[in-house]
C-alpha positions as CSV (number, residue, x, y, z in Angstrom):
1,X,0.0,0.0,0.0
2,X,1.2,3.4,-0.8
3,X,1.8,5.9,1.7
4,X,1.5,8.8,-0.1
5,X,0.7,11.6,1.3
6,X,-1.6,13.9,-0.6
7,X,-4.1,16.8,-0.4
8,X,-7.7,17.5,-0.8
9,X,-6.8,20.5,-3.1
10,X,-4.3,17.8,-5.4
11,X,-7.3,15.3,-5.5
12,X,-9.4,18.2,-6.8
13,X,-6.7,19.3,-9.5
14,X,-6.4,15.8,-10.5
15,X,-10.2,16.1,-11.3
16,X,-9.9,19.4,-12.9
17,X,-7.1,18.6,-15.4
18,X,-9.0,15.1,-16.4
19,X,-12.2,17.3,-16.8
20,X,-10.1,19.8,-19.2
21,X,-8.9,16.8,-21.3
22,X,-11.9,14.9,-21.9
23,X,-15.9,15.3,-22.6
24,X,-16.1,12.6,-19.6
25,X,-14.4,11.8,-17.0
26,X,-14.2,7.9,-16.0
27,X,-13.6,6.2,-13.3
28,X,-10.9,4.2,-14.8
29,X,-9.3,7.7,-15.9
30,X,-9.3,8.9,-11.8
31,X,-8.4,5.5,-10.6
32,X,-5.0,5.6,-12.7
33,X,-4.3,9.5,-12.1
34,X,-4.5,8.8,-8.5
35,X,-3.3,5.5,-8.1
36,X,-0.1,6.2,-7.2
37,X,-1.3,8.1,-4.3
38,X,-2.4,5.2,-2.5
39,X,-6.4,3.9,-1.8
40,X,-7.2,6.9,0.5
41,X,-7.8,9.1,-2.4
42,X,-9.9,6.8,-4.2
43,X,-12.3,6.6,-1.2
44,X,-12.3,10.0,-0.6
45,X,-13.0,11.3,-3.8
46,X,-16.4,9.2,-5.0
47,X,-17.4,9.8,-1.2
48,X,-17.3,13.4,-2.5
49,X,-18.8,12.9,-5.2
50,X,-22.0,11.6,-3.8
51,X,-22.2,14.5,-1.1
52,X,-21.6,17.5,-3.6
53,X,-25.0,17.9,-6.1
54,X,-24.2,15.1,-8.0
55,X,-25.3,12.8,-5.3
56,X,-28.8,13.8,-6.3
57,X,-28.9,11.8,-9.2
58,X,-30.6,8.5,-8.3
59,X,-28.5,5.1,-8.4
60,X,-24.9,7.1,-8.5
61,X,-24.9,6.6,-4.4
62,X,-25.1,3.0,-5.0
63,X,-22.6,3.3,-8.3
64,X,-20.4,5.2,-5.6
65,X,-21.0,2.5,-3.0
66,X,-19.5,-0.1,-5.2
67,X,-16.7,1.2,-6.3
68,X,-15.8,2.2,-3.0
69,X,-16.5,-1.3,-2.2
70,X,-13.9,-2.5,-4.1
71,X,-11.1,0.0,-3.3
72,X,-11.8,-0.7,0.2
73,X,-11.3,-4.7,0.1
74,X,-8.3,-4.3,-2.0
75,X,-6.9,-2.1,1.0
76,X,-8.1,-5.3,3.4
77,X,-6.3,-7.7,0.8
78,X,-3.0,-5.5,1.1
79,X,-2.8,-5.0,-2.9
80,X,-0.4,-3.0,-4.1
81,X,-2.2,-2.5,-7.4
82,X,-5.2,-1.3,-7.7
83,X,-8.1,-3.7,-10.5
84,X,-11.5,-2.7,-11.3
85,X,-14.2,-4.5,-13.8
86,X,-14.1,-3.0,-16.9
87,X,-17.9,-2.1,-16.7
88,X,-17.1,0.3,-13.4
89,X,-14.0,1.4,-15.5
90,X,-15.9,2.8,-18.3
91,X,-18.6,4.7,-15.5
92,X,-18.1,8.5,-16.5
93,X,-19.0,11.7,-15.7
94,X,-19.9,14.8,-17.6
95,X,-16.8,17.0,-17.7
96,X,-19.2,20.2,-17.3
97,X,-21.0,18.5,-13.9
98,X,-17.5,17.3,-12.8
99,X,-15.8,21.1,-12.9
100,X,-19.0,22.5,-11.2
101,X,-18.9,19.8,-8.0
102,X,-14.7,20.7,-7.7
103,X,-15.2,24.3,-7.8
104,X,-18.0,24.0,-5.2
105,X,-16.1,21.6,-3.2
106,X,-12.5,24.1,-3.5
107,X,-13.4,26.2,-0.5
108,X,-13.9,23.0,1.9
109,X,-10.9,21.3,0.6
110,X,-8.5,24.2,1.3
111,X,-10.1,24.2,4.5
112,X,-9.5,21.1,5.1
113,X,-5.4,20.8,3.6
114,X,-4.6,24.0,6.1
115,X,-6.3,22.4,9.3
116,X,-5.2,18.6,8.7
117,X,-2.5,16.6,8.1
118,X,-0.2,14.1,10.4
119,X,-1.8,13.8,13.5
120,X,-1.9,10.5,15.3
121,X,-0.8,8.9,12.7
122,X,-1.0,5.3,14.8
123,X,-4.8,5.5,14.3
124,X,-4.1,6.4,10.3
125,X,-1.4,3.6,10.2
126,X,-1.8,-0.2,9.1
127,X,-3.7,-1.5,11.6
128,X,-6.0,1.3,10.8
129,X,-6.0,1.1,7.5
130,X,-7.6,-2.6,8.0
131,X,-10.3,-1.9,10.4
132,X,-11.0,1.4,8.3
133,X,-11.6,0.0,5.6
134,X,-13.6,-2.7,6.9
135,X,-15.7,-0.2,8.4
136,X,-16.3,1.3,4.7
137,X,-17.4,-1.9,3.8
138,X,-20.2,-1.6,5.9
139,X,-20.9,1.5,5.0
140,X,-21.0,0.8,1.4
141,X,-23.9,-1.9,2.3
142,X,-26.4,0.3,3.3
143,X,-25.7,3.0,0.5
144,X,-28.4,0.9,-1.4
145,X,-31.2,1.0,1.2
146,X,-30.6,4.5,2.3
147,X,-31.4,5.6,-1.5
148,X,-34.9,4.7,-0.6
149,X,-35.0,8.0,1.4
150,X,-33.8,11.3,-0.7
151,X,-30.4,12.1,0.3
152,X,-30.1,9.4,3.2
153,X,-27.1,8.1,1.2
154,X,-25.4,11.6,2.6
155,X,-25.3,10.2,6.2
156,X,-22.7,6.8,5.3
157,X,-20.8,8.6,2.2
158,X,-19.9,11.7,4.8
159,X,-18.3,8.9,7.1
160,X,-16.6,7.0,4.4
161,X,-15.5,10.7,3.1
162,X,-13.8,11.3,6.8
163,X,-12.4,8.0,6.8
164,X,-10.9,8.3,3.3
165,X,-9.8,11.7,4.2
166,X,-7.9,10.1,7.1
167,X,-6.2,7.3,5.2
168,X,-5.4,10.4,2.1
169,X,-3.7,12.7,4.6
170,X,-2.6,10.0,7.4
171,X,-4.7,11.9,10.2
172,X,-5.4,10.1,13.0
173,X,-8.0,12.2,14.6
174,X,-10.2,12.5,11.1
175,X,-9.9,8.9,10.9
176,X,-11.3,8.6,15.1
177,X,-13.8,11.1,13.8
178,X,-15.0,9.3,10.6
179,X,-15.2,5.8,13.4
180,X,-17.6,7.7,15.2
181,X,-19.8,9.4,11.9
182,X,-19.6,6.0,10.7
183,X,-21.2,4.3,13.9
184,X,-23.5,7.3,13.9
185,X,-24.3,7.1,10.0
186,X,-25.2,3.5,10.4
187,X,-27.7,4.4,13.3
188,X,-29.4,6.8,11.6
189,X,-29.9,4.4,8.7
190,X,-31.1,1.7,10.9
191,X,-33.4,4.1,13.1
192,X,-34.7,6.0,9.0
193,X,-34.6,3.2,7.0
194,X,-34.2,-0.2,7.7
């Protein structure tokens, strides 16, 4: 696994300059520009995704969910490289609606780069990284249900965003705080929905 360390603000470049190249912007296309920056990234950014307005479009939670999915097994199988289906690798974006959701999500992210970084890192370290991303799992699983409710999928994807902020910027006390969104996500699903 990489240990990369990276910022909110790179992730949203990243986007940027694969929204300038192309008409659409695939998931296979983000996976490779941020692979090398380790699974973090890859978590954070559909989390992201799914809160910003696109979110509102329905099944892309669920799309989101999946794909998370399998970034966050591959971080409980220890891969080093990074494989997804060719049908999830062809998923795109409009390049329009993906510059829109980065510049709205700019402000936060600087935010976010100035106030975070390594902190705690032994709850952002390899032990961590399993259990987090077990916890994602979970999360992931009742993306689907919580679609049943309009934007109930915002309560899990904001607690797999924290934890895939904490893995992207080794921060030990986002990842603590995306543990407790997460167990506080999956109430709220279970006391709304299920």
């Amino acid at each position: 696994m990489s240990n990369h360390k990276t910022s909110v603000s790179d992730i949203l470049d990243t986007l940027d300059d694969l929204a300038d190249h192309d008409d659409a912007v695939t998931i296979g296309d983000v996976a490779e520009a941020l692979g090398g920056r380790g699974f973090g990234p890859l978590i954070l950014l559909p989390a992201l995704i799914v809160i910003s307005p696109l979110g509102g479009i329905p099944l892309l939670p669920t799309l989101m969910a999946i794909v998370i999915a399998l970034f966050a097994v591959q971080v409980v199988l220890q891969r080093e490289h990074l494989w997804l289906p060719d049908m999830l690798r062809s998923r795109a974006v409009a390049d329009d609606r993906m510059k829109k959701a980065v510049a709205r999500m700019r402000p936060v992210a600087g935010w976010m780069d100035q106030h975070m970084g390594s902190r705690l890192t032994i709850l952002a370290g390899p032990p961590m990284e399993t259990v987090g991303a077990l916890v994602i799992i979970l999360l992931c699983a009742v993306v689907p249900p919580s679609e049943l409710v309009p934007f109930a999928a915002l309560l899990p994807m904001s607690a797999i965003g924290a934890l895939g902020l904490g893995l992207s910027l080794k921060d030990g006390v986002v990842m603590a705080l995306g543990l407790v969104a997460s167990i506080l996500a999956l109430w709220g699903i279970y006391t709304w929905v299920l």
